[in-house]
PDB file of N, CA, C and O in Angstrom:
ATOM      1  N   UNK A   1     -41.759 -61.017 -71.182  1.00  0.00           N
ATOM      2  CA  UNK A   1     -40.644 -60.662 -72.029  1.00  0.00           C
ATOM      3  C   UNK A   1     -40.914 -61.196 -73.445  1.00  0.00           C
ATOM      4  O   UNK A   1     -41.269 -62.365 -73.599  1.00  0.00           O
ATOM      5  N   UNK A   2     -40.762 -60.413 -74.410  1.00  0.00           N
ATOM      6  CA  UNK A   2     -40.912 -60.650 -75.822  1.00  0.00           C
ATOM      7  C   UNK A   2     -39.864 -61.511 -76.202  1.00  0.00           C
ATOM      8  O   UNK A   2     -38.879 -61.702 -75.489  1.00  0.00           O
ATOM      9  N   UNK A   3     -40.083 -62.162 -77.565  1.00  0.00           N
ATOM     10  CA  UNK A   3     -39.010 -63.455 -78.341  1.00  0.00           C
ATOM     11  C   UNK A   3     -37.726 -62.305 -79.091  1.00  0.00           C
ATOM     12  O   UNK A   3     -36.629 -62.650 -79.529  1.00  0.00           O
ATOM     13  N   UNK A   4     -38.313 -60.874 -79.046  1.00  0.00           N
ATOM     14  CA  UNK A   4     -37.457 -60.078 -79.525  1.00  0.00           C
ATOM     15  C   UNK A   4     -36.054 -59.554 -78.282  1.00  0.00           C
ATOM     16  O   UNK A   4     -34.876 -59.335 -78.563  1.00  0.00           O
ATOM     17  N   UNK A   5     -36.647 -59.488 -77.082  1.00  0.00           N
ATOM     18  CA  UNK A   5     -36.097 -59.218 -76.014  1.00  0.00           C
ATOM     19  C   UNK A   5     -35.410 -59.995 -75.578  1.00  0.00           C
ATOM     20  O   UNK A   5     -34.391 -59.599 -75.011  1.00  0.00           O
ATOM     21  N   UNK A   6     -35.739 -61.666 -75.683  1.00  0.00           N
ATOM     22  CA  UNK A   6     -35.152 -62.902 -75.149  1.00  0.00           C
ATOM     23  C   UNK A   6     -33.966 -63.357 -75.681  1.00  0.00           C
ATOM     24  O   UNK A   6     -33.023 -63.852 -75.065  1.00  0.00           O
ATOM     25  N   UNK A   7     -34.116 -63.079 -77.338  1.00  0.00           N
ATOM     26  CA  UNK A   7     -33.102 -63.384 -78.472  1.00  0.00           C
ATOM     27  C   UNK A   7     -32.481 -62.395 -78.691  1.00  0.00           C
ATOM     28  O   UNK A   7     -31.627 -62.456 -79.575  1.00  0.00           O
ATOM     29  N   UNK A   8     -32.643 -61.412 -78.125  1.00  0.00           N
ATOM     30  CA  UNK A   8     -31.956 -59.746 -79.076  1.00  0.00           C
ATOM     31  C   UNK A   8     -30.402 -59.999 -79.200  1.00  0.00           C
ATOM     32  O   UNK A   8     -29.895 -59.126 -79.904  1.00  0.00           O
ATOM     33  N   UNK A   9     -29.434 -60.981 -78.706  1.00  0.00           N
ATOM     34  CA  UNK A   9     -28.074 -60.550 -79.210  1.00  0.00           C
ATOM     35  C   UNK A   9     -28.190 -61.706 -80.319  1.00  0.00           C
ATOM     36  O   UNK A   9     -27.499 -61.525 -81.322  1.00  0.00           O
ATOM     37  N   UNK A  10     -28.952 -62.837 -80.273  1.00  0.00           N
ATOM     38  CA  UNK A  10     -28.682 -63.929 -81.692  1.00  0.00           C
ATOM     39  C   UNK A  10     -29.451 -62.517 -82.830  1.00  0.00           C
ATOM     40  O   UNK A  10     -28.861 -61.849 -83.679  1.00  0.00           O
ATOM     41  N   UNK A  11     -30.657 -62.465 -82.490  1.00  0.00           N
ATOM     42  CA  UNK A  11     -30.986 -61.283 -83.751  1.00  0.00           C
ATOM     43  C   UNK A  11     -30.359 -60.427 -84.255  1.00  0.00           C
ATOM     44  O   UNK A  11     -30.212 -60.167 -85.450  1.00  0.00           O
ATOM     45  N   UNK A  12     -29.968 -59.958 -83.383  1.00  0.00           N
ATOM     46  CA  UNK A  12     -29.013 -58.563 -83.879  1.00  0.00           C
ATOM     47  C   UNK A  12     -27.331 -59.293 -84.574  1.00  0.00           C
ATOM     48  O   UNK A  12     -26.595 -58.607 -85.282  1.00  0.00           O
ATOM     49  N   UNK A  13     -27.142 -60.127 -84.350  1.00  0.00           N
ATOM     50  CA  UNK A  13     -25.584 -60.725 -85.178  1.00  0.00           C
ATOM     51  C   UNK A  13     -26.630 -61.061 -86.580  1.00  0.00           C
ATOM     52  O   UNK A  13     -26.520 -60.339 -87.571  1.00  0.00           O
ATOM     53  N   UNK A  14     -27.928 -62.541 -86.556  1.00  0.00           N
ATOM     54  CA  UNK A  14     -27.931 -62.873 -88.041  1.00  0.00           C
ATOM     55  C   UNK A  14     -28.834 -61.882 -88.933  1.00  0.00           C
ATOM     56  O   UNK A  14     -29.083 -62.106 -90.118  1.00  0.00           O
ATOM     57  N   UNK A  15     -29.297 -60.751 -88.214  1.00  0.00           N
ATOM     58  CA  UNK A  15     -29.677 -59.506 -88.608  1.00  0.00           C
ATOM     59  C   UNK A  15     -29.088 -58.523 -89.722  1.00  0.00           C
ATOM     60  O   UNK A  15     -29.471 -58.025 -90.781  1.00  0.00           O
ATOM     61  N   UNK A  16     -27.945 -58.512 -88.911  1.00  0.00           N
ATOM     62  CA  UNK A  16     -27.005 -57.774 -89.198  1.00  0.00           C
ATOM     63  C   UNK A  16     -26.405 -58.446 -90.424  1.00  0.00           C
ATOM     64  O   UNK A  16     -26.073 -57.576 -91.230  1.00  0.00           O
ATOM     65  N   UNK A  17     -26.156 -59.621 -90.843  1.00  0.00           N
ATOM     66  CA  UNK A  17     -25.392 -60.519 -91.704  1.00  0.00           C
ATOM     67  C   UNK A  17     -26.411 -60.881 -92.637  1.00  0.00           C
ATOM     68  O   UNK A  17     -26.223 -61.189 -93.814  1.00  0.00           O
ATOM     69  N   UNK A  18     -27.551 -60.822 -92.008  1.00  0.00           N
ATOM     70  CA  UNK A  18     -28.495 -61.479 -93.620  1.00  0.00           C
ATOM     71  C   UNK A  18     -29.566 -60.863 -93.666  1.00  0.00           C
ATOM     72  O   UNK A  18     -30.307 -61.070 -94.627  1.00  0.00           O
ATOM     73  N   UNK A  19     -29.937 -59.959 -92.670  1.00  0.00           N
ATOM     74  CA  UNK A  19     -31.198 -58.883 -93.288  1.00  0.00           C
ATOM     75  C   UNK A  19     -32.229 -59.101 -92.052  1.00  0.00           C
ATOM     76  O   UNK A  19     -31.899 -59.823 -91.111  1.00  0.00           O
ATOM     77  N   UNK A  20     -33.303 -58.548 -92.085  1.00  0.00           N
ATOM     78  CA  UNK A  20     -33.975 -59.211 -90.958  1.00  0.00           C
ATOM     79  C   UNK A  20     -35.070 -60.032 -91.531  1.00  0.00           C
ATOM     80  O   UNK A  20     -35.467 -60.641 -90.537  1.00  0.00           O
ATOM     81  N   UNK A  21     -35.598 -60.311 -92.257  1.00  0.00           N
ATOM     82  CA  UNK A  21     -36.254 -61.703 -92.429  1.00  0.00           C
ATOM     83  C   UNK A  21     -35.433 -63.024 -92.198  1.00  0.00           C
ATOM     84  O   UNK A  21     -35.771 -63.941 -91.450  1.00  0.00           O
ATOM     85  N   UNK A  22     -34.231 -62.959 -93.014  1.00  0.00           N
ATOM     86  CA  UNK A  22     -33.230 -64.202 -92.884  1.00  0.00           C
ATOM     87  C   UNK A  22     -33.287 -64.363 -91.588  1.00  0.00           C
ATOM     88  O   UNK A  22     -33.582 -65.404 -91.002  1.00  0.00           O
ATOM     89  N   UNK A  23     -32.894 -62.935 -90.937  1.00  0.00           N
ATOM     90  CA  UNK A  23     -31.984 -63.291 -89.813  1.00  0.00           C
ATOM     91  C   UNK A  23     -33.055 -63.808 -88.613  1.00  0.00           C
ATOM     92  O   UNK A  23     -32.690 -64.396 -87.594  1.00  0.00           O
ATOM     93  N   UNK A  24     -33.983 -63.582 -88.834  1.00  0.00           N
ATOM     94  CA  UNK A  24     -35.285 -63.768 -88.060  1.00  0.00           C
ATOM     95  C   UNK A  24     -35.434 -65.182 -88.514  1.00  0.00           C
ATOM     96  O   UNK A  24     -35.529 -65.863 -87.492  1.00  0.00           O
ATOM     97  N   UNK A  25     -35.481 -65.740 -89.299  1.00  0.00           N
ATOM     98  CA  UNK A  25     -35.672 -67.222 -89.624  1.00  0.00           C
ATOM     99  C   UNK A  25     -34.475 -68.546 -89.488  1.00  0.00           C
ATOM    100  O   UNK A  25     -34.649 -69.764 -89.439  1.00  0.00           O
ATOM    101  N   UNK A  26     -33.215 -67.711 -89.454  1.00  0.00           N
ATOM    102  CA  UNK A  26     -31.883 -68.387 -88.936  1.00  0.00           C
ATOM    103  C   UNK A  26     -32.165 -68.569 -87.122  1.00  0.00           C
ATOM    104  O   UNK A  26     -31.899 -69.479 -86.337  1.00  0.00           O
ATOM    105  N   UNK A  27     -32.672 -67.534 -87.000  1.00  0.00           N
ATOM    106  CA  UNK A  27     -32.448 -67.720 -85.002  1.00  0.00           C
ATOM    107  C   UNK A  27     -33.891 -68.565 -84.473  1.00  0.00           C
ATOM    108  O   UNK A  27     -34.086 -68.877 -83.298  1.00  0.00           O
ATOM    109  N   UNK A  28     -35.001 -68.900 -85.805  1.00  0.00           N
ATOM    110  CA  UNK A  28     -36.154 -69.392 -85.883  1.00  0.00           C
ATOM    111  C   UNK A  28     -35.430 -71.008 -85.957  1.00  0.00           C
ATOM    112  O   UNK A  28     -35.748 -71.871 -85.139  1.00  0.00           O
ATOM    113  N   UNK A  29     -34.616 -71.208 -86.849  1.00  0.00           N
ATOM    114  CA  UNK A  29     -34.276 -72.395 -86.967  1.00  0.00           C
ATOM    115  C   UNK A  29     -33.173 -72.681 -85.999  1.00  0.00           C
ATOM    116  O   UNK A  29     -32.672 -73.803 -85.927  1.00  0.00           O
ATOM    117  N   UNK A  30     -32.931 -72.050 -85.530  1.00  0.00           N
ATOM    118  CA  UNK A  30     -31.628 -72.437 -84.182  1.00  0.00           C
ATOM    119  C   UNK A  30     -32.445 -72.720 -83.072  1.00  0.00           C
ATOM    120  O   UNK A  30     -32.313 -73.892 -82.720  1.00  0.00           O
ATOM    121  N   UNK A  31     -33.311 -72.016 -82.331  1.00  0.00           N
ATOM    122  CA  UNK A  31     -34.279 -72.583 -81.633  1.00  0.00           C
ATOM    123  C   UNK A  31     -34.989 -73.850 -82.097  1.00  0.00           C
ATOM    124  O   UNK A  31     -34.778 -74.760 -81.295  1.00  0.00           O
ATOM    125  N   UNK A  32     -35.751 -74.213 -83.108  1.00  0.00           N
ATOM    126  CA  UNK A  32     -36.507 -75.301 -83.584  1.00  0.00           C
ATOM    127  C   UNK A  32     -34.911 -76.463 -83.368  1.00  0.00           C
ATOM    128  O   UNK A  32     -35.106 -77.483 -82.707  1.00  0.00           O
ATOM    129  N   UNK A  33     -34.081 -76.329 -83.693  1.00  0.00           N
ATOM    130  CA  UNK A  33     -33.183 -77.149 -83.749  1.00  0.00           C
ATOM    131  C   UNK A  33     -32.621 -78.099 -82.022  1.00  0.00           C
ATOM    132  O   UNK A  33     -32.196 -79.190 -81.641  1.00  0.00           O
ATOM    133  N   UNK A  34     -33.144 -76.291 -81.320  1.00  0.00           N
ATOM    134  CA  UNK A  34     -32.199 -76.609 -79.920  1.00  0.00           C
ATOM    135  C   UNK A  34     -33.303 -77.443 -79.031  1.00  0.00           C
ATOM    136  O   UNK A  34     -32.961 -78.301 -78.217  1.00  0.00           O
ATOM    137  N   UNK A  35     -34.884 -77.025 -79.330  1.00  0.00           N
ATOM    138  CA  UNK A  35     -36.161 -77.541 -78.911  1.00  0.00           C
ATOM    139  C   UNK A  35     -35.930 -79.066 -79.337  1.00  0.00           C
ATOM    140  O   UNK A  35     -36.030 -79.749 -78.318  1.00  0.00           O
ATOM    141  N   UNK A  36     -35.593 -80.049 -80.728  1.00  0.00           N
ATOM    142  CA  UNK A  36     -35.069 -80.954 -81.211  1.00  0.00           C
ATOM    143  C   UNK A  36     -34.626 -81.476 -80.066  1.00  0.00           C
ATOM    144  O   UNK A  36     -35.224 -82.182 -79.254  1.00  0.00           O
ATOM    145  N   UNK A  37     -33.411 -81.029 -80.062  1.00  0.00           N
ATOM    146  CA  UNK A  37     -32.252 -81.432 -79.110  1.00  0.00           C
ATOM    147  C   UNK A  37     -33.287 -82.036 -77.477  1.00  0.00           C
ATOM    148  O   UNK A  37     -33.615 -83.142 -77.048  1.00  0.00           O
ATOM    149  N   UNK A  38     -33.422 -81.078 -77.166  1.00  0.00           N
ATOM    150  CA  UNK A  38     -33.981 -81.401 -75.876  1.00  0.00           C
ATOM    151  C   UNK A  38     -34.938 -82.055 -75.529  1.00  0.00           C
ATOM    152  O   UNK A  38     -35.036 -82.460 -74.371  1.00  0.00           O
ATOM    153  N   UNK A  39     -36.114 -82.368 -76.728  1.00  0.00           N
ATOM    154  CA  UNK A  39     -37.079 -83.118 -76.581  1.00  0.00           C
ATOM    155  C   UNK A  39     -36.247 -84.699 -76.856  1.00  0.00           C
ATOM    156  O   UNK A  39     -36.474 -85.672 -76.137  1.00  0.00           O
ATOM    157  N   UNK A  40     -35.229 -84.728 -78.066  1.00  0.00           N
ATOM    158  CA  UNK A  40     -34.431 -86.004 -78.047  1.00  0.00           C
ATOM    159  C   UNK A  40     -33.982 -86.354 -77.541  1.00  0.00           C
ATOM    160  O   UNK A  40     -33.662 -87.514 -77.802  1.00  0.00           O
ATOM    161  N   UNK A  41     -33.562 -85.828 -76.487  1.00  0.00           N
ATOM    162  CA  UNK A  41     -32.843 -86.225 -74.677  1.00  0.00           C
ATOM    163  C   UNK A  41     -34.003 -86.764 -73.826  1.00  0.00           C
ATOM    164  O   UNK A  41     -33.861 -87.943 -73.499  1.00  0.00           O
ATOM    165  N   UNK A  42     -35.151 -86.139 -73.385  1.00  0.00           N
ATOM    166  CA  UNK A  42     -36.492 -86.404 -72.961  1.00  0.00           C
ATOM    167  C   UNK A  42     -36.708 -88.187 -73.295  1.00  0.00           C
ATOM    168  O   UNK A  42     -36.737 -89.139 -72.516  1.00  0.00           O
ATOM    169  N   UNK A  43     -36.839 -88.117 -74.808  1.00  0.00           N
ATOM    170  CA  UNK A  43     -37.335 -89.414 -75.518  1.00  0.00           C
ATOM    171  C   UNK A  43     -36.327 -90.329 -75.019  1.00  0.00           C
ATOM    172  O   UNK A  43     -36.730 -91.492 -74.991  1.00  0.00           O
ATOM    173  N   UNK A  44     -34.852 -90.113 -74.520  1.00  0.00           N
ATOM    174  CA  UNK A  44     -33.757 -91.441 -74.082  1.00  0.00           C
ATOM    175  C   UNK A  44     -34.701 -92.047 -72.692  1.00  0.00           C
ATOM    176  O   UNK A  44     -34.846 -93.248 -72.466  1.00  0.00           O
ATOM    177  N   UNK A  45     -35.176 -91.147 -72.007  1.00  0.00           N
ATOM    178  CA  UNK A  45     -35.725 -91.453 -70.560  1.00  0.00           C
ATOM    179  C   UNK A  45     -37.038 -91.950 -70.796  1.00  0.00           C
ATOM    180  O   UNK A  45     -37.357 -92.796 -69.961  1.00  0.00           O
ATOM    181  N   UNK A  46     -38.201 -91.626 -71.946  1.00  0.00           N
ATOM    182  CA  UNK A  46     -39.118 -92.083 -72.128  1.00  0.00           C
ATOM    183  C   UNK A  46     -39.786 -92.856 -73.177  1.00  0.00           C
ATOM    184  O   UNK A  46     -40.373 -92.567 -74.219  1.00  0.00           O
ATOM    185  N   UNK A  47     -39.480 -94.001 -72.512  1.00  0.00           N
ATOM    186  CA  UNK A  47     -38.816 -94.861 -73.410  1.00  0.00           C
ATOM    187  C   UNK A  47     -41.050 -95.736 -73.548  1.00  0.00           C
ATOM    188  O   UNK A  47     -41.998 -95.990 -72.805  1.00  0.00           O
ATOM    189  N   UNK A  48     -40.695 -95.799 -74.891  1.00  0.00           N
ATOM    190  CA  UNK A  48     -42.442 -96.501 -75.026  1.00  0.00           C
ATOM    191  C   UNK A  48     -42.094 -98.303 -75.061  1.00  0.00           C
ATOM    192  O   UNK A  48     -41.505 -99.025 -75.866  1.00  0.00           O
ATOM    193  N   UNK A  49     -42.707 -98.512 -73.918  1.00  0.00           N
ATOM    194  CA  UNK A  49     -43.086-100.362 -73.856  1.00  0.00           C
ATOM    195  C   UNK A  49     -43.600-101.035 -74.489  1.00  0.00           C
ATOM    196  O   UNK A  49     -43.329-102.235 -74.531  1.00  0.00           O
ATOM    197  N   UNK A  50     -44.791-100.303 -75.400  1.00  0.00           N
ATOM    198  CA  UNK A  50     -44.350-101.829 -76.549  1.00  0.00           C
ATOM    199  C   UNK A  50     -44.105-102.085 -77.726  1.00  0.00           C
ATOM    200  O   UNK A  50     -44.466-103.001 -78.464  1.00  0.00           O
ATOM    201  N   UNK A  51     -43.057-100.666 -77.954  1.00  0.00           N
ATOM    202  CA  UNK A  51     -42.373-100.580 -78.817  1.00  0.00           C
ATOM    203  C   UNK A  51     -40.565-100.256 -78.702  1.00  0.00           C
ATOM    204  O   UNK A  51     -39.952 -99.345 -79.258  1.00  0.00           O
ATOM    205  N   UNK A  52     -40.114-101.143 -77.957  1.00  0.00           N
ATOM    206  CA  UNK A  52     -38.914-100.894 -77.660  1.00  0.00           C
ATOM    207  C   UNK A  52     -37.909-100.423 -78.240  1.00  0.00           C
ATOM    208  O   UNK A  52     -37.589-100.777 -79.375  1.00  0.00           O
ATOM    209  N   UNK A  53     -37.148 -99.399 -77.423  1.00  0.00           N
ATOM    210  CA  UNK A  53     -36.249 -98.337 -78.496  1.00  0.00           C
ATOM    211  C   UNK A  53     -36.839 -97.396 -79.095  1.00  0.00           C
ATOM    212  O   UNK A  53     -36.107 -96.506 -79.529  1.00  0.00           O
ATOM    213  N   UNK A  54     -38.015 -97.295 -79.272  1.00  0.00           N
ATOM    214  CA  UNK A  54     -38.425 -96.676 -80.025  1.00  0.00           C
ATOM    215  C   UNK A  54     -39.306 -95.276 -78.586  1.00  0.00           C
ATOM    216  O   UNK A  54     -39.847 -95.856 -77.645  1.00  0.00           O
ATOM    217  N   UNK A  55     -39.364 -93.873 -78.546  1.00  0.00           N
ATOM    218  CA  UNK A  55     -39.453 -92.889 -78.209  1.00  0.00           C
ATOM    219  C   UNK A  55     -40.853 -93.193 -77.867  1.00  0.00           C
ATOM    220  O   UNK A  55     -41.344 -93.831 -78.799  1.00  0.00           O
ATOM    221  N   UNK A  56     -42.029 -92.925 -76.547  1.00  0.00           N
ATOM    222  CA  UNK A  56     -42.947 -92.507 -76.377  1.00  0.00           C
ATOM    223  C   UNK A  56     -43.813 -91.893 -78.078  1.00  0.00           C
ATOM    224  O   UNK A  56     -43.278 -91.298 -79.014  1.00  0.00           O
ATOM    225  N   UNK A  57     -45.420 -92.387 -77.907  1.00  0.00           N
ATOM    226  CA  UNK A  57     -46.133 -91.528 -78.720  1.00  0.00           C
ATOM    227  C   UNK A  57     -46.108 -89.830 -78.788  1.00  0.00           C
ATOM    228  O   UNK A  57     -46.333 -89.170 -79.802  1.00  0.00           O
ATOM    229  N   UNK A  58     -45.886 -89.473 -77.889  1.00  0.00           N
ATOM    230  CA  UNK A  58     -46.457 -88.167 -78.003  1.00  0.00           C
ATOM    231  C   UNK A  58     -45.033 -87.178 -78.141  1.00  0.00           C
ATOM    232  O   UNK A  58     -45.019 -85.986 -78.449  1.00  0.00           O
ATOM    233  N   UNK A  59     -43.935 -87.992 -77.839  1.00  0.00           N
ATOM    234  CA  UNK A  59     -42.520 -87.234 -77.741  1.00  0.00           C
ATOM    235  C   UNK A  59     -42.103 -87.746 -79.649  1.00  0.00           C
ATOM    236  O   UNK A  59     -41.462 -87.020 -80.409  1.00  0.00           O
ATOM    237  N   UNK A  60     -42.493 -88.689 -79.903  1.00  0.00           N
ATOM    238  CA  UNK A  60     -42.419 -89.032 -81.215  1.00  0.00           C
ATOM    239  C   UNK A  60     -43.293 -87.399 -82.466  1.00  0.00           C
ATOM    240  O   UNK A  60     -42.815 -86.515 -83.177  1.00  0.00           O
ATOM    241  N   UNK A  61     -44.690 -87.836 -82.076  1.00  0.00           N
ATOM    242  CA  UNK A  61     -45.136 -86.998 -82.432  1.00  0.00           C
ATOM    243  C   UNK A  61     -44.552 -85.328 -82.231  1.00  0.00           C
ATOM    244  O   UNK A  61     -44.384 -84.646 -83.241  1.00  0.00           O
ATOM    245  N   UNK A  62     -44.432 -85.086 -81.644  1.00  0.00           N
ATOM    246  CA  UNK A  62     -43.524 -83.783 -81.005  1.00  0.00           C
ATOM    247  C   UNK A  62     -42.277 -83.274 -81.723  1.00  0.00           C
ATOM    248  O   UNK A  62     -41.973 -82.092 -81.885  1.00  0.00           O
ATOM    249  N   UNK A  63     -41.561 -84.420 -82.154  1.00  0.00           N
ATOM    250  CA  UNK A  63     -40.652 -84.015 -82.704  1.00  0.00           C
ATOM    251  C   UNK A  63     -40.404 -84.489 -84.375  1.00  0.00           C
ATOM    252  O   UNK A  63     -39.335 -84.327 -84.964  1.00  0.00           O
ATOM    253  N   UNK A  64     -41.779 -85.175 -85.048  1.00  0.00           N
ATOM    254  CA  UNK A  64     -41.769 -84.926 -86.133  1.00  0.00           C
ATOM    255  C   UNK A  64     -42.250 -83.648 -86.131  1.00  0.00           C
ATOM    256  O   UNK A  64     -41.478 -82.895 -86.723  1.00  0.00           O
ATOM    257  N   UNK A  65     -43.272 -83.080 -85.676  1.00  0.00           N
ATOM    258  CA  UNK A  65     -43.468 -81.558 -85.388  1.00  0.00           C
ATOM    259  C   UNK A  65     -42.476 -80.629 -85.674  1.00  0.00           C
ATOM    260  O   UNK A  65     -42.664 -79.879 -86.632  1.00  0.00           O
ATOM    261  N   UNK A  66     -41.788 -80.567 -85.236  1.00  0.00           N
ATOM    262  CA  UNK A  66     -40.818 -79.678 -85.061  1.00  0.00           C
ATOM    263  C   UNK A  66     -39.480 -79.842 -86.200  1.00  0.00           C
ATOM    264  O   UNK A  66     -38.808 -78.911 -86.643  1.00  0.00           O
ATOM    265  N   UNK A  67     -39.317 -81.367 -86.528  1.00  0.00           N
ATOM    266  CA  UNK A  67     -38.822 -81.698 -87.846  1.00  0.00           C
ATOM    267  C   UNK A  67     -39.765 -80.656 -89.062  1.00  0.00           C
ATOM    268  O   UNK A  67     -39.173 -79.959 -89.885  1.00  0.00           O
ATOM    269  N   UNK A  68     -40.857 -80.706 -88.995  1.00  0.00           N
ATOM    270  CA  UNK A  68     -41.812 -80.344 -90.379  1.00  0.00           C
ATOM    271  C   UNK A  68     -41.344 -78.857 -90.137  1.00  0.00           C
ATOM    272  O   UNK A  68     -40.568 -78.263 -90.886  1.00  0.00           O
ATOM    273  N   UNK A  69     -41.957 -78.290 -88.907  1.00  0.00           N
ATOM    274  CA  UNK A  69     -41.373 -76.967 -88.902  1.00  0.00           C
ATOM    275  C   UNK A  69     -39.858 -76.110 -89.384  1.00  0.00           C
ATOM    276  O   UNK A  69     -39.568 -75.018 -89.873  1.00  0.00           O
ATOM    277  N   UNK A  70     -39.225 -77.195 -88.968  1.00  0.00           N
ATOM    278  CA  UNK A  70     -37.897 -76.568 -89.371  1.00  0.00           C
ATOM    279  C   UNK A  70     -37.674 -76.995 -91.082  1.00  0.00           C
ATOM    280  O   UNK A  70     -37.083 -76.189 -91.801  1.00  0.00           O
ATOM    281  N   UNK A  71     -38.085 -78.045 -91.542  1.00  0.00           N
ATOM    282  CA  UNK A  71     -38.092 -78.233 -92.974  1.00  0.00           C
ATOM    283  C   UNK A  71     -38.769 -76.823 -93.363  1.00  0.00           C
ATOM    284  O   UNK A  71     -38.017 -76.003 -93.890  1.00  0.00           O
ATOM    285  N   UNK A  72     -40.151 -76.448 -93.150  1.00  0.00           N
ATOM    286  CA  UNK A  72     -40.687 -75.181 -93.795  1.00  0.00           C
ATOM    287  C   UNK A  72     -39.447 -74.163 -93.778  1.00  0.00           C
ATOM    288  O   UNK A  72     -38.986 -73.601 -94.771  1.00  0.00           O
ATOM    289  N   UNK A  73     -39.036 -74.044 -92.569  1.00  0.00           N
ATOM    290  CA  UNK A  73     -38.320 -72.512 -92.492  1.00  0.00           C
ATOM    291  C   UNK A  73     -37.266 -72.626 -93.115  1.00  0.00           C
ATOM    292  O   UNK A  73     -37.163 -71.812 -94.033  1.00  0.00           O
ATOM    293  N   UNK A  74     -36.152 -73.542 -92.947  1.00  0.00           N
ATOM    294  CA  UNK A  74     -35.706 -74.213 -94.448  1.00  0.00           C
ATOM    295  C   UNK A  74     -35.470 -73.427 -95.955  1.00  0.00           C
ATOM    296  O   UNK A  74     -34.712 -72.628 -96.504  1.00  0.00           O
ATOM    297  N   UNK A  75     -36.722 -74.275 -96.216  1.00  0.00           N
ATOM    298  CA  UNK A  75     -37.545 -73.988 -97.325  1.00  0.00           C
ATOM    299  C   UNK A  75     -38.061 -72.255 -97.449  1.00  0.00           C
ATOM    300  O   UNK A  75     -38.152 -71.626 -98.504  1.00  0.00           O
ATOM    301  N   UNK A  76     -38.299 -71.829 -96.312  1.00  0.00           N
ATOM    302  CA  UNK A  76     -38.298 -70.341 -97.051  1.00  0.00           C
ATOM    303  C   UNK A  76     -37.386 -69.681 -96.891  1.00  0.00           C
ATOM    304  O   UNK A  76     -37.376 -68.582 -97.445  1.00  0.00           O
ATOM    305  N   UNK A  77     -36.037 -70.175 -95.907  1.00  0.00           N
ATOM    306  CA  UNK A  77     -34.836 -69.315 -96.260  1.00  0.00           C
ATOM    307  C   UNK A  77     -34.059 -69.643 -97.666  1.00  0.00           C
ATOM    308  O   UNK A  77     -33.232 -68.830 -98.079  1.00  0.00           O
ATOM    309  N   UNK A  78     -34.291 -70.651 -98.278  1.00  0.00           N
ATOM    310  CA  UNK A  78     -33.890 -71.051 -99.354  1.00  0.00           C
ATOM    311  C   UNK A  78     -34.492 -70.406-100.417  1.00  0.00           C
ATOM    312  O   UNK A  78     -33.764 -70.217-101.392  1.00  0.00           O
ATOM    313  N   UNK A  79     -35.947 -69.915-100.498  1.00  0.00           N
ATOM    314  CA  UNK A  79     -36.204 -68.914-101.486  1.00  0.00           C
ATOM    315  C   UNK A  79     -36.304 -67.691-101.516  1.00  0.00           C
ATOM    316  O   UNK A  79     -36.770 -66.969-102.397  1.00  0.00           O
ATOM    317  N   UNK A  80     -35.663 -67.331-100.100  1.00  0.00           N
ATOM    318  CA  UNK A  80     -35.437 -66.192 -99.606  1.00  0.00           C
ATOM    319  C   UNK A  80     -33.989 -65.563-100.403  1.00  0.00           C
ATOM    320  O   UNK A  80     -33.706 -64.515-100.983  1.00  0.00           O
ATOM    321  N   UNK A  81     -33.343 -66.718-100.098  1.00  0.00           N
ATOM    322  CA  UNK A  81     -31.781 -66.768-100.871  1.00  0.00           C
ATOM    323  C   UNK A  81     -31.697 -66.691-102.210  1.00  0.00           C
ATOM    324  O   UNK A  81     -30.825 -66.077-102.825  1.00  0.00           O
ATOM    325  N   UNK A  82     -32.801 -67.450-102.781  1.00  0.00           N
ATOM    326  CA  UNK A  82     -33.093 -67.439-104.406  1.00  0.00           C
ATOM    327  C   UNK A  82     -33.482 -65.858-105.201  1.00  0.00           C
ATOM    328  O   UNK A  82     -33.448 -65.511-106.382  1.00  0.00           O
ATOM    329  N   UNK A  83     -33.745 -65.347-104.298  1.00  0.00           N
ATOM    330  CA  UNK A  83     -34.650 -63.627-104.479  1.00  0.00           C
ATOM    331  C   UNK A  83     -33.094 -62.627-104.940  1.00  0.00           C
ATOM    332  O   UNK A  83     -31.943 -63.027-105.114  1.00  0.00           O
ATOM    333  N   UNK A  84     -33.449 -61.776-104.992  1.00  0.00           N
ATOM    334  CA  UNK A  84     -32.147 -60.828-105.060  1.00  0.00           C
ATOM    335  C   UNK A  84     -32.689 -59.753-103.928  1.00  0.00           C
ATOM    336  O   UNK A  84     -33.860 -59.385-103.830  1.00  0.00           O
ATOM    337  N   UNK A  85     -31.504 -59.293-103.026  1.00  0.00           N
ATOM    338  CA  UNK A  85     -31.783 -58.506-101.938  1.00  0.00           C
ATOM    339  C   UNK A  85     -32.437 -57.369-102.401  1.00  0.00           C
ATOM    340  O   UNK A  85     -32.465 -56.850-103.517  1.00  0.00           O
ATOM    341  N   UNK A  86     -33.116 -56.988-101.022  1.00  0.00           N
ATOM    342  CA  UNK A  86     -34.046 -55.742-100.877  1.00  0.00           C
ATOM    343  C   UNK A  86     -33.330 -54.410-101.223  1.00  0.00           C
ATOM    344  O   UNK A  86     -33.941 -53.344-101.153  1.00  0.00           O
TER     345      UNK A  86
END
């Protein structure tokens, strides 16, 4: 199943409301956000020993990942917004 098939009713609402690049990069950043979420739940249970409190290496790494990613997309819906529509 395609990311078009999986998402088709979030696409088709921020589609419809902001074009399809936006809207393709709004449901880009709602996922990156919800992936966030769930890897930050993960990190409560895996917890790194000898750095207490502080998240596993690789769940750390993981979700600055996904921080950077969502900063980019961000960043190009913001000069997406700066443009004047198609």
């Amino acid at each position: 199943m395609s990311v078009f098939d999986k998402h088709h009713d979030a696409l088709e609402v921020h589609e419809t409301m902001m074009g399809p690049a936006r809207g393709r990069l709004a449901v880009a950043l709602d996922l990156l956000t919800d992936s966030m979420a769930l890897v930050g739940q993960h990190g409560v249970y895996c917890r790194n020993e000898r750095f207490p409190g502080q998240p596993k290496l690789d769940i750390a790494l993981v979700l600055e990942q996904l921080e950077d990613a969502k900063q980019l997309v961000q960043s190009a819906m913001a000069e997406l917004k700066s443009r004047p529509p198609d």
